[in-house]
N, C-alpha and C positions, 0 to 999 in steps of 0.2 A: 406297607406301601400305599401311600396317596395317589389313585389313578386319575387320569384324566387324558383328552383326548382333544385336538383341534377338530371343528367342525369341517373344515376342507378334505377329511381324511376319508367323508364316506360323502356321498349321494344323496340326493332328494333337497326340498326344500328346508329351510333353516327349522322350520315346527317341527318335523318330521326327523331330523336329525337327532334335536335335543331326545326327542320321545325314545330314538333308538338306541341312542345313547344311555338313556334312566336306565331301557331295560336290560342294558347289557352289565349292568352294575357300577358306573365309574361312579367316581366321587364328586370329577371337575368336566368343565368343560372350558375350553377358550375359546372365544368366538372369532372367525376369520368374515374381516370388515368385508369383502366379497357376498358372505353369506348373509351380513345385513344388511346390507344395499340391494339386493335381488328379493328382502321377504317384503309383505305388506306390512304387516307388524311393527309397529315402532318401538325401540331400544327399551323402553319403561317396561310395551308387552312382555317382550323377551326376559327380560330378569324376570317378571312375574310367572313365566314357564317354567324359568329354570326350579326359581322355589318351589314353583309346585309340585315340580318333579324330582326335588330334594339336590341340585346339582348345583355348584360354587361356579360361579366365574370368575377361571382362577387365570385368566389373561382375554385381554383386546389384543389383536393382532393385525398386518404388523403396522408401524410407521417407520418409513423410508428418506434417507437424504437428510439426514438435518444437521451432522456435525461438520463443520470444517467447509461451510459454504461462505462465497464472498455476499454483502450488498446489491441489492436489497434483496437475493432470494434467504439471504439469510432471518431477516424479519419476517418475510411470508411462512419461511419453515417452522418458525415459534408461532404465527399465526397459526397455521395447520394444529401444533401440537395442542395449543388452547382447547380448538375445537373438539380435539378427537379428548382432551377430561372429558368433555363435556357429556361426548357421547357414554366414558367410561361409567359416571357417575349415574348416568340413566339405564346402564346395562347393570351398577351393582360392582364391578370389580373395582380394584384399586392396583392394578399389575398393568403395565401396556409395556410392546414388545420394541423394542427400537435397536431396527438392521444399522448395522456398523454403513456406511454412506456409500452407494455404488456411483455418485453422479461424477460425472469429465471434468465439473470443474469444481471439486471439493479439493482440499488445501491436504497436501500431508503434514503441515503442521503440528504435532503433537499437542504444543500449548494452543493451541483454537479449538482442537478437539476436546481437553481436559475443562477448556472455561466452558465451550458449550452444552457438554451435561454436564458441571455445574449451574447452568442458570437455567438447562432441562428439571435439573435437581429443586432448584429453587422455587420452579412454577410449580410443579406436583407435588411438592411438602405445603404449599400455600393451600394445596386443596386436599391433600393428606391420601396423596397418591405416590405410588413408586415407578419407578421403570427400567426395565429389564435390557442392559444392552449384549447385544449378540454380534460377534465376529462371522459377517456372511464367506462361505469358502470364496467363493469370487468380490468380496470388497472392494473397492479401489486404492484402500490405504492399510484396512486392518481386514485379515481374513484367517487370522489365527488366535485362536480361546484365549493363548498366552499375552495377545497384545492387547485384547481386549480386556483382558483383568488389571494388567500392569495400568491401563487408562483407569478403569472403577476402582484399582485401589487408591491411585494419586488423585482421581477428582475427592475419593471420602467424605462422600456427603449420603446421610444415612435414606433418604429414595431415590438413589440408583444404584444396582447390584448387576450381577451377570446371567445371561440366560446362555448356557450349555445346552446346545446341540448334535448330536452325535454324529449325525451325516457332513457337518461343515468341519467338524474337528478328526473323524475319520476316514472323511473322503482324501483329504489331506493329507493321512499319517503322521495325527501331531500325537507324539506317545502320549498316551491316559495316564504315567505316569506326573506328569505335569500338573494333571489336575489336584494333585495334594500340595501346590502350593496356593491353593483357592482357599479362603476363608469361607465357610460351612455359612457363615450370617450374610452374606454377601452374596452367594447364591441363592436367585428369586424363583430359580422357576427351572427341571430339566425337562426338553424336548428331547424325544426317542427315538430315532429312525434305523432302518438296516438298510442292505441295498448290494445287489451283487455287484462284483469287481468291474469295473466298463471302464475301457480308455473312450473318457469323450468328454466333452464339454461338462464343467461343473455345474452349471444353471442347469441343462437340460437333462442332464445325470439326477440331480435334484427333482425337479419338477416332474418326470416321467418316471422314476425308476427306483423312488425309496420301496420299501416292503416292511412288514410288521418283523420284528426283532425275532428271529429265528428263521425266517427265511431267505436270507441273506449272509453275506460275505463278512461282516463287519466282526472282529474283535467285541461284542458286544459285553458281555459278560468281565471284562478286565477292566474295562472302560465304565462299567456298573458299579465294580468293586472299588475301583478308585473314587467316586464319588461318594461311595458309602463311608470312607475310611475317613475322612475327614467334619464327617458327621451330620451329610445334609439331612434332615426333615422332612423337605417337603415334595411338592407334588413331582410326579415321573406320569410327563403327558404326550402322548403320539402324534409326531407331526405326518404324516405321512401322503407328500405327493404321487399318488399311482394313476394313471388314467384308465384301469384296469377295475380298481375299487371304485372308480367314482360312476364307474358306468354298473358296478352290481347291486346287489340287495346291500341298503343303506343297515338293514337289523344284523343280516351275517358278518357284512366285515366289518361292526363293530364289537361282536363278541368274538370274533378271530382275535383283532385287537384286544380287546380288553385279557384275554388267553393268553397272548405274548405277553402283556406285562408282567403276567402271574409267573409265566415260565421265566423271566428275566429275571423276578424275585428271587425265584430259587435257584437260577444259574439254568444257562440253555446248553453251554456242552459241558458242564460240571457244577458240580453244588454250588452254590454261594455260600462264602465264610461266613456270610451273615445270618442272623436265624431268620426263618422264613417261614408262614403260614403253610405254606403249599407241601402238600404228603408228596414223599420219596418216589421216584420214579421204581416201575413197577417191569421186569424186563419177562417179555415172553419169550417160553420155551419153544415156539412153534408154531403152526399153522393147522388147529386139530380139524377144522374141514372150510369147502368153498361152499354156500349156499348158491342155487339159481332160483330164480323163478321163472317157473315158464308156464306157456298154455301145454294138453297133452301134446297139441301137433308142434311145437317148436320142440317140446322133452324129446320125439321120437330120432328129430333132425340132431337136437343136442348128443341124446345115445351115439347114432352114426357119428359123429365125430371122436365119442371116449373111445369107441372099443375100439379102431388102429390104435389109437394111445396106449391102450392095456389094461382100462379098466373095463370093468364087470357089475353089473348091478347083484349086491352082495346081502343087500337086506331092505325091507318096506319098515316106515314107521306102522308103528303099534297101532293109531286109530287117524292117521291121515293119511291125503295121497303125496306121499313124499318117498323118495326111495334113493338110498344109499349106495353110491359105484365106488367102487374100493382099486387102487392099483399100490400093493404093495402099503406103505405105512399113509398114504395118501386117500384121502377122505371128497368126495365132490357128494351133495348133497341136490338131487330136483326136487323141487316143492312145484307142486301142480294145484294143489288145495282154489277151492273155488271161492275162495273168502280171504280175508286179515291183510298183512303187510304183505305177503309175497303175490297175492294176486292185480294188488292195487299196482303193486312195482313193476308185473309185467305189463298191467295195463297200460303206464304210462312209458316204461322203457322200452316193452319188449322182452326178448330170452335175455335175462341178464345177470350180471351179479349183485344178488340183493344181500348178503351179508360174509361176514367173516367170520370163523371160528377162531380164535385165539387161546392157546395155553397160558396160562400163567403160576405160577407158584403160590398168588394170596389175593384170592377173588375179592374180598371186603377192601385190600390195599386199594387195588386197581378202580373199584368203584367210588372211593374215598378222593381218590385226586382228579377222577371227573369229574366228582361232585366239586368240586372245589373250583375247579377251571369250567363249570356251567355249563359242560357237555350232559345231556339230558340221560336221564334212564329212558327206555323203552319196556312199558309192560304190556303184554294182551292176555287174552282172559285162559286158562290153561286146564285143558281138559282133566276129567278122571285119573288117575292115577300115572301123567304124564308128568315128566320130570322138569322141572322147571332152570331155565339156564338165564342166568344174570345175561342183560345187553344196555347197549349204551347206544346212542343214535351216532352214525358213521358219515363220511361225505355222501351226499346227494340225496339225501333220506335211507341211504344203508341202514343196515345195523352191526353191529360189532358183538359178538356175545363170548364170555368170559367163563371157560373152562378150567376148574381146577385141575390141576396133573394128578392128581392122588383119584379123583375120583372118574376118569375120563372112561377107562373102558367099563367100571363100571355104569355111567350115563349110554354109551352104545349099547351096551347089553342089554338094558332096561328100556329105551327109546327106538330100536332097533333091533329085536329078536331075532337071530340068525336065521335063516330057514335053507334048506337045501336046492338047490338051483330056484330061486327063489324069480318069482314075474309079476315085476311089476305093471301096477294100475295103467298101462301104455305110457309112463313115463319110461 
């Protein structure tokens, strides 16, 4: 899978975007005309960023309003589209994105719309550019993928092709079966969205309330397969309006993103038919303990709360201040330790939950498809003859650590010596 991502989808400055973007791994980037007009940078800079950050400008976006206008806005509209080559050719791409017409007074004439990206067509083969038209869910005339192909395949002119949308074709419920009567050469470019189910406006549905592909409502995965079966290539890029994302850390929810696409690769609620990089989902048996961190005096408040519960502090770690409440097959872990991740984490949180224990059946599996989806290992330095447990970094700076089932009670037994009424360091 060719990844890529709209710059609208995350926060900060347009520099700043590109940058977080290299590091989350994509391939592409599209540039949203919003994020050029707001940098100091001029269009030449920006390509020069992208190369050097190794990333394709695999679309300008968007231009609005051009087919199906009367005199004279319709000359000023091909005006417009001149300038925005211009802009393409100093950004570097050769893809520009062009929304199916929202404007009152566009024609639903079908043959006005057919000659006009024809002679769309005409001006970007002159400059040996292409463009991408997309059926908006709210259009004025064309708001479904199907009308908008039936127009790209009758104009047939080889720079203009269709751009597929998944929020404008699913907000809709236009069946993903449809999409197999698309020619694979004629699709220029797929945009990715999710989005839970909302009865409400489609503009503002759109604009407020897409989410990265697994977090939402959307058929995503059937709607994937359909595009694959027909034999597209190329790039699968995130559009994603959230006002949620654009207000967080520009670095995390582009490698959330960049995660969703890889989960999309290999199927979000089931494999994909198709072959896929991404290692097999890995299913845990369980929850083999809860870590806290705490100072002594919040462990003593945290105690007072287990024991109505039923647990009992049941064993100390071997050579830290960490101590083991056990209730029945239930595991809660205090880390007091005056050093490392758990004390930094009370520091900044408080008595809190600083990790998870999870079982799994094939530790190397389950670390193999984090590494792959850019979830980090977590290593710190590991005492004397202390047993060492695989983790991966979890929400908020947690940790997630990875328990094989075969060897579980032996890691307790070895990490946690039984001792008889056993008293804890005043955790």
């Amino acid at each position: 899978m060719k990844t890529s991502i709209a710059t609208v989808s995350i926060s900060g400055t347009l520099d700043a975007k590109l940058q977080a973007i290299a590091a989350a791994g994509y391939d592409g980037v599209e540039i949203f005309e919003n994020d050029l007009l707001s940098t100091h940078f001029s269009a030449r800079d920006i390509s020069s960023m992208m190369a050097d950050l190794g990333l394709a400008c695999t679309m300008f976006q968007p231009f609005r309003d051009l087919d199906g206008l009367p005199e004279p806005q319709r000359t000023r509209a091909f005006d417009r589209l001149e300038r925005k080559f211009d802009v393409m050719q100093e950004l570097g791409t050769d893809l520009l994105l062009l929304c199916s017409s929202c404007s009152p007074i566009a024609s639903a004439d079908r043959a006005m719309t057919i000659a006009d990206l024809h002679e769309a067509g005409e001006r970007a083969a002159a400059r040996g550019l292409r463009i991408g038209y997309e059926a908006l869910a709210w259009g004025r005339h064309v708001n479904d993928h199907r009308d908008a192909w039936s127009i790209v395949r009758d104009v047939d002119h080889p720079s203009i092709g269709l751009v597929l949308d998944s929020f404008h074709s699913l907000s809709r419920r236009i069946p993903s079966s449809s999409i197999g009567d698309i020619r694979a050469d004629k699709l220029f470019i797929v945009q990715v969205a999710d989005a839970p189910v909302l009865d409400m406006d489609l503009l503002q549905w759109s604009r407020h309330f897409r989410s990265m592909p697994g977090q939402g409502d959307f058929p995503l995965d059937e709607w994937a397969d359909a595009i694959r079966k027909i034999g597209y290539q190329g790039y699968w890029s995130l559009e994603i309006f959230n006002d949620r994302f654009r207000a967080g850390s520009a670095s995390g929810v582009a490698l959330d993103g960049y995660r969703s696409l890889r989960l999309l690769e290999g199927g979000i609620t089931k494999p994909s038919a198709s072959a896929s990089a991404l290692p097999a989902r890995v299913s845990t048996t369980g929850v083999e303990f809860i870590e806290f961190a705490a100072s002594h005096e919040e462990a003593e408040a945290l105690g007072a709360m287990l024991r109505p519960l039923g647990f009992r502090p049941a064993a100390r770690h071997r050579s830290k201040d960490v101590t083991r409440w056990t209730q029945g097959g239930a595991s809660i872990v205090v880390n007091c330790e005056p050093e490392g991740l758990a004390h930094s984490f009370d520091m900044v949180h408080g008595a809190a939950v600083c990790a998870l224990g999870l079982t799994v059946p094939d530790v190397s599996a389950a670390l193999a498809r984090a590494d792959f989806l850019r979830i980090p290992r977590f290593e710190q330095a590991v005492g004397p003859d202390e047993w060492p447990i695989p983790s991966v970094r979890g929400v908020g700076g947690s940790l997630i650590y990875l328990v094989d089932k075969a060897s579980r009670e032996a890691m307790w037994a070895h990490e946690f010596p039984t001792r008889s009424n056993p008293k804890p360091r005043r955790c």
